[in-house]
C-alpha positions, 0 to 999 in steps of 0.5 A, a space after each residue: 500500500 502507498 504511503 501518503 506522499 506516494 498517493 500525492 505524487 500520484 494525484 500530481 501526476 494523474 492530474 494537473 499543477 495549476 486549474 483556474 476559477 471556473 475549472 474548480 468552480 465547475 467540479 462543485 455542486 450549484 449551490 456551493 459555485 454561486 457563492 465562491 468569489 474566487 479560486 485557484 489550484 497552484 502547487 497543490 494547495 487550492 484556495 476558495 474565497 466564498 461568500 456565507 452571508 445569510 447563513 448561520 453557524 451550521 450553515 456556514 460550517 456545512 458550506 466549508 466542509 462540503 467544498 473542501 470534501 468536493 475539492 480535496 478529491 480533485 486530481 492535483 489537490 493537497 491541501 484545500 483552504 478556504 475562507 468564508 467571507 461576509 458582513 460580520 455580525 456585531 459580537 457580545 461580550 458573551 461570546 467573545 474568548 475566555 481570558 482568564 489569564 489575563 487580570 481584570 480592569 475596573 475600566 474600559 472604553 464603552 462600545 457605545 461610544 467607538 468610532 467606525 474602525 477600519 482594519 488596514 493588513 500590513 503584509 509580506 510574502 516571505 519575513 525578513 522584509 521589515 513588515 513589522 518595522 514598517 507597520 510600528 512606523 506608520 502607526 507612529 507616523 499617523 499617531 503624529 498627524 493626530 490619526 488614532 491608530 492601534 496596532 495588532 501584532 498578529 505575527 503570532 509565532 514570531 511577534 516584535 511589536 513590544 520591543 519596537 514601542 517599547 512595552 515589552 514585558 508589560 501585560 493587557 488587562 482584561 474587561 468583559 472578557 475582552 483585552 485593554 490594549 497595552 498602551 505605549 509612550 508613542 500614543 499608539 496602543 498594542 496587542 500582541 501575542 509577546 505581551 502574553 506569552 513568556 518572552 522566548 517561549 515557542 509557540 507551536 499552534 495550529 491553524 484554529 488555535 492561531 485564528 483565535 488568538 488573532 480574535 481575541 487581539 483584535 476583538 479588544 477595547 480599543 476605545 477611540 481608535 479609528 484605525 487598526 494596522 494589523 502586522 500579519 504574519 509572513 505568507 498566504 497561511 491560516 492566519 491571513 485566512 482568519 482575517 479575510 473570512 472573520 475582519 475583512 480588512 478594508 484594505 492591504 499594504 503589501 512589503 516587499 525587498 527589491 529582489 526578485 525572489 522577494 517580489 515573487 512571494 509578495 505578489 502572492 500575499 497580494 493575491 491573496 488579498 485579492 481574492 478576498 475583495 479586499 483592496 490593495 492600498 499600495 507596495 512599498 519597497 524596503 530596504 532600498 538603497 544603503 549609505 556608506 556611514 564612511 563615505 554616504 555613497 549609496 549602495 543597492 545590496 537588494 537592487 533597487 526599483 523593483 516593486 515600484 516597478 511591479 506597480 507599474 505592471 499590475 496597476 497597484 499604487 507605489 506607495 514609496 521606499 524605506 532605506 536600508 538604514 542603520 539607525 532604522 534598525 538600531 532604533 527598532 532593537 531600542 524601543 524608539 520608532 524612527 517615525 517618532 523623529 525628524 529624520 530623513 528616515 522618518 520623512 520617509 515613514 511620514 511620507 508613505 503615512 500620508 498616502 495610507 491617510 489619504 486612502 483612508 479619507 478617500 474611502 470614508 468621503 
């Protein structure tokens, strides 16, 4: 009897790498194909975006289990994800996650006075590209311009968002069940999974397990806050899933390297975004361009202009580039976003800041 990596191989070869939306959407039933919005077969996994509105709890669970029953037994196919997008109901304190570990306030801000909030996703390809860095930044920057912005450090198995605003080794109270983001001395309130777990612990969850979390961080009292950048994890995984099929954000900035193997990975996670309806805001290029501390000659270890250019191939906005500094680095290891300066580093942070603002208000008139 063949293991399961020979019935894979077998699957790969009887059938085909790549299949598009309308040769899955062919292979289910009517009631399942109206309701999917987009999907696509690339190297074995496939990925559905489908719309569950109108359906309860059983429903939406019959949705998922009949099209990944359907489309697991498709020749070619692996892995099967799928995401169920919707208006999401208002939730009670009732249902949200247990919290018992975390200690009790005797205050929070009163739901009935929060502002409309939007979700804008930070996200990447592949990690090592500065995501985290950036997003900490732009907060810090839209904080300067009076914007009320919180962040949500969803890079759950590697979050860095505590050492970057300074509040690591501090932990969120609770309120009805719900967390009170930690506050930093930048006026940007966080959450992050550093905040809950011991520091250095390894964390080894699952697929629900990570989309809970990602609940119970964004699912928080962020009293004023009209604006959440959640700093996602690296890649197209069950957490980016969460998101589209729970908090469809209203929109995604997409980081990446010059390099082609960078750019490569971040068209993915622009994709993906895609697929989901949600728009993209803008690319952003880091790491580009070096100054020699020694002579200020400038260098380009990653290359130089290549998500701009592939803004200009697919038509997604250039939002700018961030060099590759040394004081953006050391300013991160120490707590002291550069954004919060005055810096032509921090002009550059500024800069894409403000075009993220503009998006926003463009989309709110």
């Amino acid at each position: 009897m063949r293991g399961k990596t020979g019935v894979a191989a077998t699957k790969l070869l009887l059938g085909t790498a790549t299949m598009d939306e309308n040769e899955l959407k062919a292979r289910l039933p009517g009631s399942i194909a109206a309701r999917v919005q987009s999907a696509k077969l690339v190297n074995g996994v496939a990925t559905l975006v489908i719309d569950a509105g109108g359906l309860d709890a059983a429903g939406r669970a019959g949705l998922e289990a009949g099209a990944k029953d359907i489309i697991s037994a498709v020749n070619g196919v692996d892995d099967v994800r799928v995401a169920l997008v919707a208006d999401r109901p208002a939730q009670s304190s009732a249902d949200s996650p247990s919290l018992s570990s975390a200690p009790s306030s005797s205050s929070s801000p009163s739901p009935a006075t929060s502002p409309a909030r939007r979700i804008i996703a930070v996200g990447s390809g592949k990690g090592g590209v500065g995501k985290s860095t950036l997003t900490a930044n732009l907060a810090v920057a839209l904080a300067r311009m009076g914007r009320k912005v919180g962040v949500v450090d969803a890079d759950i198995y590697g979050p860095s968002q505590p050492t970057i605003l300074a509040n690591k080794g501090e932990r969120p109270k609770a309120e009805n069940e719900k967390l009170v983001p930690v506050p930093s001395k930048w006026g940007v309130p966080v959450l992050s999974m550093g905040h809950l777990v011991e520091p250095g612990k390894a964390i080894a969850w699952r697929g629900p397990m990570a989309g809970n979390a990602l609940g119970q961080l964004i699912d928080a009292h962020w009293g004023d806050a009209e604006v959440l950048l959640v700093d996602l994890p690296p890649g197209t995984g069950d957490v980016q899933l969460t998101m589209l099929q729970r908090y469809k954000p209203a929109g995604a900035i997409i980081v990446s390297t010059p390099q082609d193997l960078a750019l490569i990975d971040a068209q993915r996670a622009a994709s993906l975004f895609e697929s989901g309806k949600v728009p993209i805001v803008g690319l952003v290029e880091n790491m580009a361009g070096y100054a020699c501390p020694h002579c200020g000659q400038i260098s380009d270890p990653f290359g130089r202009g290549g998500v701009e250019a592939a803004a200009d191939q697919t038509g997604i906005p250039f939002l700018g580039r961030i060099p590759l500094s040394l004081n953006i680095r050391e300013d991160s290891d120490a707590g002291a976003p550069t954004a919060a300066g005055d810096s032509p580093q921090a002009d550059a942070f500024a800069v894409i800041a403000t075009k993220l603002a503009d998006w926003l208000d463009g989309k709110a008139s």
